[in-house]
C-alpha positions as CSV (number, residue, x, y, z in Angstrom):
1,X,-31.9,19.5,22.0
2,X,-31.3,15.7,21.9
3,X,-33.5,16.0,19.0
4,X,-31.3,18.1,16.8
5,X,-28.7,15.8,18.0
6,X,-30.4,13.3,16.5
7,X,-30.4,14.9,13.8
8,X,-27.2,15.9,13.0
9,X,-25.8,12.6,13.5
10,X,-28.5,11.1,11.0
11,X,-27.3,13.9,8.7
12,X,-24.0,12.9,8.7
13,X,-24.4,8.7,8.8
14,X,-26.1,9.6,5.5
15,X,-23.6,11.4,4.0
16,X,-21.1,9.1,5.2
17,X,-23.2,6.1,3.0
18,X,-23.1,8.3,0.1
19,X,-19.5,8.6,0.2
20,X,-18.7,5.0,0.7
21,X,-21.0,4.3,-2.3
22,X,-19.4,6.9,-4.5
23,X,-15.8,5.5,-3.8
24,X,-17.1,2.1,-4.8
25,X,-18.7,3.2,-8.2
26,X,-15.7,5.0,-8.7
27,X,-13.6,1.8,-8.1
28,X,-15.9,-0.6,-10.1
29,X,-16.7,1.5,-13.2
30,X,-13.2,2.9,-15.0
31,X,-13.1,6.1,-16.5
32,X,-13.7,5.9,-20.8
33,X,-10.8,7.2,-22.7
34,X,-11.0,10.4,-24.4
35,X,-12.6,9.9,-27.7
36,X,-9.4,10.7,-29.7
37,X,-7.6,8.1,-27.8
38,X,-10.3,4.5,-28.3
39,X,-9.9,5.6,-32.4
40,X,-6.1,5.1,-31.8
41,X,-6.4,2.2,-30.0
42,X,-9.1,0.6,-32.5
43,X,-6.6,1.5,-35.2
44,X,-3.8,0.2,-33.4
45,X,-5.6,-2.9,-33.0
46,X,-6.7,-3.1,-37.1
47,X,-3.1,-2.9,-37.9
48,X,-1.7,-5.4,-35.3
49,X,-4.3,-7.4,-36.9
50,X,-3.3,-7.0,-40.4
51,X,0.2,-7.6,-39.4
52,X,-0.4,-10.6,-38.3
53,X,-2.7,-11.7,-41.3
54,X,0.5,-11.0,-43.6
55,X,2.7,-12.7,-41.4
56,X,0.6,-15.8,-41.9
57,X,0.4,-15.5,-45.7
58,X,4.3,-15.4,-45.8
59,X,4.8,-18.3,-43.7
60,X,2.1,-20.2,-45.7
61,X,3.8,-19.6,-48.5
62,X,7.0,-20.7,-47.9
63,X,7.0,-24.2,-48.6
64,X,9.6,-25.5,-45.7
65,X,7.3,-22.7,-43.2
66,X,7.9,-23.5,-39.4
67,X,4.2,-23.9,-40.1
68,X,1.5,-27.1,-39.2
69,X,-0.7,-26.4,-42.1
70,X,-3.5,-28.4,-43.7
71,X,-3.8,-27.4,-47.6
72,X,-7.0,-28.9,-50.1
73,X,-6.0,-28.1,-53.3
74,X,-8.5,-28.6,-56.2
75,X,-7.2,-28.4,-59.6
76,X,-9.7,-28.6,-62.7
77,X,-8.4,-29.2,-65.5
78,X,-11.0,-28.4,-68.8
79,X,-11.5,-29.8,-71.8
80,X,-9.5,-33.3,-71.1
81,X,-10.1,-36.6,-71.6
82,X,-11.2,-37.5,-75.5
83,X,-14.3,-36.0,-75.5
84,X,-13.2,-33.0,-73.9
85,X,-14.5,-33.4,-70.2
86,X,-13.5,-31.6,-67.2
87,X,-11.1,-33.4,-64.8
88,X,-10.6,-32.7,-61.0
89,X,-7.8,-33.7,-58.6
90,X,-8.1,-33.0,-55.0
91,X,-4.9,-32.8,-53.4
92,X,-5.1,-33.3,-49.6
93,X,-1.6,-32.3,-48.4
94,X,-0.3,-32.0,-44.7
95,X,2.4,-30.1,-43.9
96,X,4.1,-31.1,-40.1
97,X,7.5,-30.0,-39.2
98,X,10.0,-31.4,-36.6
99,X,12.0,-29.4,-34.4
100,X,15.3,-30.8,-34.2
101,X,16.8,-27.8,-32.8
102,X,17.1,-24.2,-32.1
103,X,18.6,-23.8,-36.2
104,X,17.3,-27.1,-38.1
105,X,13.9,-28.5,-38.9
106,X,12.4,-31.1,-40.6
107,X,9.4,-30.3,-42.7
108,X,7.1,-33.6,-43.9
109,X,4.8,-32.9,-46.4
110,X,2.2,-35.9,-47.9
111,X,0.2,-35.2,-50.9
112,X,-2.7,-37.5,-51.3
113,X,-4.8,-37.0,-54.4
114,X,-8.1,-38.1,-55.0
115,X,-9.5,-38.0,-59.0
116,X,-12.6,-37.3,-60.9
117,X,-12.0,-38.1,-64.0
118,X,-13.7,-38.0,-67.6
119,X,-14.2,-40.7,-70.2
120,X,-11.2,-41.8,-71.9
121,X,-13.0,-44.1,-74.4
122,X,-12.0,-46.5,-75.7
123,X,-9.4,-46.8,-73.2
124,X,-10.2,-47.9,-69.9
125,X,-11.9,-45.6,-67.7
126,X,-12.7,-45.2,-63.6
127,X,-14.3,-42.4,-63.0
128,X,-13.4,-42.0,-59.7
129,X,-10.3,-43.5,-57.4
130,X,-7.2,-42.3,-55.6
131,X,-3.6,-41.8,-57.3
132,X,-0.4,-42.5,-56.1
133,X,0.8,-40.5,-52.9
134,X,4.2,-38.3,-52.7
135,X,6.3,-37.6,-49.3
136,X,8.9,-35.8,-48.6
137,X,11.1,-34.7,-45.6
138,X,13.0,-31.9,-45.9
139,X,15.6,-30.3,-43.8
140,X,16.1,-26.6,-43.7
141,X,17.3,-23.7,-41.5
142,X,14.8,-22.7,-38.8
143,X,15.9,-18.5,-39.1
144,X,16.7,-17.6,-42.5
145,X,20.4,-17.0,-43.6
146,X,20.2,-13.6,-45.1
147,X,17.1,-13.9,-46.0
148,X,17.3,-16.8,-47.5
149,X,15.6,-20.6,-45.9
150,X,17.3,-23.6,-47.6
151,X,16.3,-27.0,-47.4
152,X,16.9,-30.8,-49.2
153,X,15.8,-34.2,-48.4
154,X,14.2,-37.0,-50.0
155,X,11.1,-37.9,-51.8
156,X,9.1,-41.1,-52.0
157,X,6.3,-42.4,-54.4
158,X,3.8,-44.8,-52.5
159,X,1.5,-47.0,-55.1
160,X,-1.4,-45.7,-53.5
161,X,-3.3,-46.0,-56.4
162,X,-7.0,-47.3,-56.8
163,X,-6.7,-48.4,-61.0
164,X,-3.9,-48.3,-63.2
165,X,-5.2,-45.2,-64.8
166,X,-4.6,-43.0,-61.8
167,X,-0.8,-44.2,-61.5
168,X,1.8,-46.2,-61.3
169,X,1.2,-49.2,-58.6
170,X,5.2,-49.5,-58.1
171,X,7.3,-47.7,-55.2
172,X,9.9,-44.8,-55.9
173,X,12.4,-42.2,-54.6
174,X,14.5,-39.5,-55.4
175,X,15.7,-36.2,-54.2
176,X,14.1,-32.8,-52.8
177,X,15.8,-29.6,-52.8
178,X,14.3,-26.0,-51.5
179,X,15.4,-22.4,-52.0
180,X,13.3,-19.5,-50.4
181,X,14.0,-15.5,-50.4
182,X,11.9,-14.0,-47.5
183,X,12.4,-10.0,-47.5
184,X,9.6,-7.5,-47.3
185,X,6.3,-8.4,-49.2
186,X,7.9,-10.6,-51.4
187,X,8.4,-14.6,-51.1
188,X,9.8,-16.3,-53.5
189,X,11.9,-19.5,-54.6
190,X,12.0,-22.2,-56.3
191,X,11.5,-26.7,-55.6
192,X,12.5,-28.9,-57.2
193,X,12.5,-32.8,-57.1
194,X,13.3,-36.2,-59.2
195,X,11.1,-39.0,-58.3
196,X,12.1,-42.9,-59.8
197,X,10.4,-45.8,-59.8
198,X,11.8,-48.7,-58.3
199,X,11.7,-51.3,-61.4
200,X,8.6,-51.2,-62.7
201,X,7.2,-52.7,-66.5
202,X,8.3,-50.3,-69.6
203,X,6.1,-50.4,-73.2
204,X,2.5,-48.9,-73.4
205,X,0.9,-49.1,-70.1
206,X,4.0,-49.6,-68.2
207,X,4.4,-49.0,-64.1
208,X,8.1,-47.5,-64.8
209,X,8.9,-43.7,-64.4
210,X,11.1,-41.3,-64.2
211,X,9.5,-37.7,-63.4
212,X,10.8,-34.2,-62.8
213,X,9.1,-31.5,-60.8
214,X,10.3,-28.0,-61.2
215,X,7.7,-25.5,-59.3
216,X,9.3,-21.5,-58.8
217,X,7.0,-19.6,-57.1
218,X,6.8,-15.9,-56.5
219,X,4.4,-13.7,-54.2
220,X,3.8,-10.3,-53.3
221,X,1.8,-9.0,-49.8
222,X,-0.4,-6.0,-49.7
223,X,-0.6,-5.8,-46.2
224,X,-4.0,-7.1,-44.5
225,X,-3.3,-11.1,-45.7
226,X,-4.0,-10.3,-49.1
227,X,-1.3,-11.2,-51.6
228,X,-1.2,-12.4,-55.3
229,X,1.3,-15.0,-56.7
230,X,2.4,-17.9,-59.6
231,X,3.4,-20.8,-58.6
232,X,3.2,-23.0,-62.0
233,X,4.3,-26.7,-61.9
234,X,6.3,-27.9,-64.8
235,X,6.4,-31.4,-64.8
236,X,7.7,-34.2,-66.7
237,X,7.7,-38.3,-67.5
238,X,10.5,-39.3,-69.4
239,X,9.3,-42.7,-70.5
240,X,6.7,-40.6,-72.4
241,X,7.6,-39.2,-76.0
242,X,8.6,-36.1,-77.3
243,X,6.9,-32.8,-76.0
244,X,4.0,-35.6,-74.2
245,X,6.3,-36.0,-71.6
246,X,6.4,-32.2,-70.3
247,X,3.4,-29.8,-68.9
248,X,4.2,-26.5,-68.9
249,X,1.8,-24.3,-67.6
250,X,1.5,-20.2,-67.0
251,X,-0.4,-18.0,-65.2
252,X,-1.2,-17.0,-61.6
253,X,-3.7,-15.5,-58.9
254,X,-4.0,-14.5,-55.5
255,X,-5.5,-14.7,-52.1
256,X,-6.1,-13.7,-48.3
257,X,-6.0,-15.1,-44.8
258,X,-8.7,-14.8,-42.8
259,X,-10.1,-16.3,-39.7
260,X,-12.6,-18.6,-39.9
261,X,-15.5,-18.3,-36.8
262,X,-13.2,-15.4,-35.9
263,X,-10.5,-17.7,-34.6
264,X,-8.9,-20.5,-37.4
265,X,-7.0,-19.0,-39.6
266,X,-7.5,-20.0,-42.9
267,X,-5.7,-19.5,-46.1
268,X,-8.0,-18.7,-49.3
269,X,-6.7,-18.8,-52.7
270,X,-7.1,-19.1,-56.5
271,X,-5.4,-18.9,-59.6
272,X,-5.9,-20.0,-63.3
273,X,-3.0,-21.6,-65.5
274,X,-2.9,-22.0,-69.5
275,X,-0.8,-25.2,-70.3
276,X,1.4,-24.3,-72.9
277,X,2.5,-27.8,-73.2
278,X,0.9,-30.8,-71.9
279,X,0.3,-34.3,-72.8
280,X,-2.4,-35.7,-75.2
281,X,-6.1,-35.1,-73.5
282,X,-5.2,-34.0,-70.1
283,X,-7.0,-30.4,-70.8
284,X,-4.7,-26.9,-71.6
285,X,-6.2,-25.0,-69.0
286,X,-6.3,-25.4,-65.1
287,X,-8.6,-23.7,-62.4
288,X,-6.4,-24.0,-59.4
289,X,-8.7,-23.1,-56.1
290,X,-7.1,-23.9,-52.4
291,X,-7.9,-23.9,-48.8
292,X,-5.4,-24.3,-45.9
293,X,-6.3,-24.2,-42.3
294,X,-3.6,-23.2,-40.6
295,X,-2.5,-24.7,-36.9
């Protein structure tokens, strides 16, 4: 009898264990959502994702962005110099803004360009060196005014250059002004800005100038952080003669943010211009290529 006992109370120790250890698999392990549900939430997740990759192209390309973005521009330019060489400028350009407040910030950009150019025999010729350097600060409303961000400041020109071929070696300033139209897919605007040299020599070879920048831009997001857009620069030196003073280019291209490692987001993008009009053997076409990591 005290066997069976025995027993019984073995029998149901046992089956106590097993329900202990059931309740804690239960507890440790959580049930897998229906298979209809983890495709919704997978494509709830691609979406948010691709929301968020167009978000970052729009910002990116609105040049007064609330936006700490580091942009390397490479622009070739073909068939310049006078025995028709290819020329490349690197632009390395920050971009930090400054909160001042809840409504206004301050947006610094610095554009630092570094040359490879081609023989310009029998002129004199460095095939390598840095030009002169640009900043601006501009201030602009933080939350766009029916859809519109606005912004003005000034500009400065700092003689950064390494030879007199890559630039004028004498200090400058002017004005900066911003218009951007942020509504659906499209971003678009136009900058513009008036740099003058402080003094400065005049005749061939001189260090003055007097230079106008007019860049509109226009782009249009797919959805996903792909997006295509023109963004020609039309520039001009007034000391220069006749047409030689201006560049005007056309043409376009496109690109798409994506993360780099999974985690940097980076900006990708290329474009191709045909200038129009342009001074004497700095090439009539331009492959514009650009990568911005994005903070």
């Amino acid at each position: 009898m005290a066997g069976i006992k025995g027993f019984h109370a073995l029998c149901a120790g046992f089956g106590a264990l097993l329900l202990l250890a059931a309740g804690a698999l239960a507890q440790s392990v959580a049930p897998a959502p229906p298979a209809g549900l983890a495709v919704h939430m997978a494509d709830t997740d691609a979406e948010a994702a691709n929301d968020a990759a167009t978000a970052l192209a729009k910002q990116v390309q609105n040049p007064i962005g609330n936006l700490f973005i580091f942009p390397f521009q490479g622009n070739t330019n073909f068939n310049a110099g006078t025995k028709g060489g290819t020329q490349e400028i690197l632009k390395v350009q920050p971009v930090i803004p400054i909160h001042v407040n809840d409504d206004l910030t301050i947006i610094t950009r610095t554009i630092f360009p570094l040359v490879w150019q081609p023989s310009y025999e029998p002129s004199h010729t460095v095939p390598f060196g840095t030009a002169p350097t640009q900043f601006s600060a501009v201030l602009s409303n933080a939350i766009p005014i029916d859809h519109f961000v606005f912004g003005a400041g000034p500009i400065f020109g700092v003689p950064t250059g390494s030879d007199r071929t890559f630039g004028s070696n004498v200090w400058g300033a002017g004005p900066e002004a911003v218009a951007v139209y942020i509504q659906g897919p499209w971003v678009a605007g136009l900058l513009v800005n008036g740099l003058w040299s402080f003094g400065g020599t005049t005749g061939r070879g001189g260090t003055q100038y007097s230079k106008l920048l007019i860049e509109p831009f226009v782009n249009y997001n797919f959805g996903g952080g792909w997006y295509i857009s023109s963004a020609p620069l039309y520039t001009a030196n007034w000391p220069a003669a006749g047409n030689h003073a201006w560049t005007v280019p056309f043409g376009g291209g496109g690109g798409k943010v994506v993360k780099l490692f999974g985690k940097l987001p980076v900006n990708l993008q290329v474009g191709a211009f045909y200038n129009a009009v342009h001074p004497s053997y700095t090439g009539a076409w331009t492959l514009r290529t650009q990568i911005t990591l994005i903070f």
